[in-house]
C-alpha positions as CSV (number, residue, x, y, z in Angstrom):
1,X,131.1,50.7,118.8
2,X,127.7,50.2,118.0
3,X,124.9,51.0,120.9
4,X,122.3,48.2,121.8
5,X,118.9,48.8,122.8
6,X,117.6,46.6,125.3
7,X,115.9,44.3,123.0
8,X,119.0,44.1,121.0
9,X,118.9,46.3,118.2
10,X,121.1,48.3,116.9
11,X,120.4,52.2,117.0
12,X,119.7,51.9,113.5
13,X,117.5,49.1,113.4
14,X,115.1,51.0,115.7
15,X,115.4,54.2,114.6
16,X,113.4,53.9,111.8
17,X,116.2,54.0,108.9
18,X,117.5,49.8,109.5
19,X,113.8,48.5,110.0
20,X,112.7,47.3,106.6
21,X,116.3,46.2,106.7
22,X,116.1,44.4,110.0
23,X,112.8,42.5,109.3
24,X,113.7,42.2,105.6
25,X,117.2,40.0,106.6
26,X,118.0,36.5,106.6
27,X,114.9,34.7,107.4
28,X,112.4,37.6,107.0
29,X,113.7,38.0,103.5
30,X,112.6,34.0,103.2
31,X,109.2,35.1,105.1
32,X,108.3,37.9,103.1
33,X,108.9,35.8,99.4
34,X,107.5,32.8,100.9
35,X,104.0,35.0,101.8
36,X,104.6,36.3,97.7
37,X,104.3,32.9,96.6
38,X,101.2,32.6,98.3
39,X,99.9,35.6,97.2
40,X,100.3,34.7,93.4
41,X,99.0,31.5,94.0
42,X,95.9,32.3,95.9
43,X,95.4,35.2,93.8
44,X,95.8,33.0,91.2
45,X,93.9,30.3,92.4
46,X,90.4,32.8,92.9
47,X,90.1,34.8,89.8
48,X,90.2,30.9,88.1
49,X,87.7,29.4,90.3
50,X,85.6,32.7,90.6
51,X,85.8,33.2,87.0
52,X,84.8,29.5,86.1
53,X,82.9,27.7,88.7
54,X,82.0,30.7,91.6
55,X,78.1,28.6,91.6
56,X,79.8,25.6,92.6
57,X,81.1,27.0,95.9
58,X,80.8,30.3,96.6
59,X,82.1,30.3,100.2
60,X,84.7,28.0,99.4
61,X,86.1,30.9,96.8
62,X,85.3,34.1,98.2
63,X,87.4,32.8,100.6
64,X,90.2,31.9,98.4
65,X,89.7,35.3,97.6
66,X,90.0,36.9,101.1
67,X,93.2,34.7,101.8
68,X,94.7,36.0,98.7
69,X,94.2,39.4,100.0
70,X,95.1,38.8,103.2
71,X,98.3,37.4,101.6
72,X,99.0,39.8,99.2
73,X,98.6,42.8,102.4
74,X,100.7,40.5,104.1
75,X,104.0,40.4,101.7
76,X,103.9,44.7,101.3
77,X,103.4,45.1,104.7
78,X,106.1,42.8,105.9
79,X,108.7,44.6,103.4
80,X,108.0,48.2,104.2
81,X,109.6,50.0,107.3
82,X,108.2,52.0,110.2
83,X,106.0,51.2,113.7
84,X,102.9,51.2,111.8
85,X,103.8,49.1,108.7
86,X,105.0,46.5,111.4
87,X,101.4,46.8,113.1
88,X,99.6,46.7,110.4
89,X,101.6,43.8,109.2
90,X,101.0,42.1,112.7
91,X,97.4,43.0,112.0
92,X,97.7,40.7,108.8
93,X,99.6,37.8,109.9
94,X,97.2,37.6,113.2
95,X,94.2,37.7,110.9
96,X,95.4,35.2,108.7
97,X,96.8,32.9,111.7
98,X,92.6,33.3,113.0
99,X,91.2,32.6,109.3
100,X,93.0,29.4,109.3
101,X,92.1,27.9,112.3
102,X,88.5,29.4,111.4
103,X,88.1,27.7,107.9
104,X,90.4,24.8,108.9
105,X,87.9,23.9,112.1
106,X,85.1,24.9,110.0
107,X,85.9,22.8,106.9
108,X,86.5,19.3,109.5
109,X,83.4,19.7,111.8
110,X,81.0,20.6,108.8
111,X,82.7,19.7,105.5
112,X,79.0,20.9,103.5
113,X,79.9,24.1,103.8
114,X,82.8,23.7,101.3
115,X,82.1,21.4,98.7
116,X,85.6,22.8,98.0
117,X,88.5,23.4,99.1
118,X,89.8,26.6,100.0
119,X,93.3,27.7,100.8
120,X,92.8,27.4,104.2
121,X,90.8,24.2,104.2
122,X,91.8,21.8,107.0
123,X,94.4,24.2,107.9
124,X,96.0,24.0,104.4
125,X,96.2,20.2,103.9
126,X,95.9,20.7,100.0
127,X,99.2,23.3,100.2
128,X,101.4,21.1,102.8
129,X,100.1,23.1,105.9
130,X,102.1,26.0,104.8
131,X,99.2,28.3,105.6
132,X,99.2,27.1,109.2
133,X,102.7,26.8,109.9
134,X,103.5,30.6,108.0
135,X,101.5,32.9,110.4
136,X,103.2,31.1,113.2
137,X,106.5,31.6,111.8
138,X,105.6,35.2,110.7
139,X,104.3,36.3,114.2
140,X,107.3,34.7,115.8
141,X,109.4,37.1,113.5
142,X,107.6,39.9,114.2
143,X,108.0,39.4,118.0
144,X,111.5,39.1,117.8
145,X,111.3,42.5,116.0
146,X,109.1,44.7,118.5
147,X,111.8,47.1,119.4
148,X,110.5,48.3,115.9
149,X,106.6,49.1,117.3
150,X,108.1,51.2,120.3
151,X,109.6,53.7,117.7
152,X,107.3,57.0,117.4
């Protein structure tokens, strides 16, 4: 028989040895490729723009550029096991969940500061709001997945 913590784990999902497995499963295994995807394309998308046009808009694509590392930090972090991969990966999502509302307000109430758009722009209009609707999901994830933080 298998012993349940409180929060519902198994032994081994908190002990350290099922963690990467338990975030990595079924939906978080959706989660982490869906943050890969947008870690290619915003990566992607930056060197291009910074490469090509950076005098055009420089806020605009430095901040293509911090999403895309903030996406990138996002994907390892959510597929590596251990209480402080899963903060740090909290860390990321919640910092990305801020940037978004951040730019998107930012890029509605005073639209001259991006001439254009960034990932984040009107809280990812230009990408489906996927970049709003992903840290949500990801923080709700992580949540159901605490027991993991509590492990020394």
């Amino acid at each position: 028989m298998t012993r349940r913590s409180e929060a519902g784990r198994t032994a081994r999902e908190v002990d350290g040895s099922g963690v990467a497995e338990a975030l990595s499963r079924g939906p978080g295994r959706l989660l982490i490729a869906v943050y890969g995807v947008f870690a290619l394309a915003a990566t992607a998308r930056a060197v291009f723009q910074i490469a090509t046009k950076f005098s055009e808009a420089p806020l605009a694509y430095t901040l293509t550029a911090i999403a895309a590392l903030v996406y990138v930090f996002a994907t390892v972090s959510l597929s590596r096991s251990g209480p402080r991969w899963f903060w740090l990966s909290f860390a990321a999502v919640g910092l990305e969940f801020i940037g978004v509302l951040a730019v998107g307000t930012l890029s509605i109430v005073d639209p001259v500061l991006f001439p254009a758009d960034t990932v984040w722009s009107v809280y990812g209009r230009g990408y489906g709001f996927v970049p709003l609707i992903l840290p949500v999901l990801g923080l709700w994830w992580l949540y159901r997945h605490r027991a993991v933080a509590r492990v020394s």
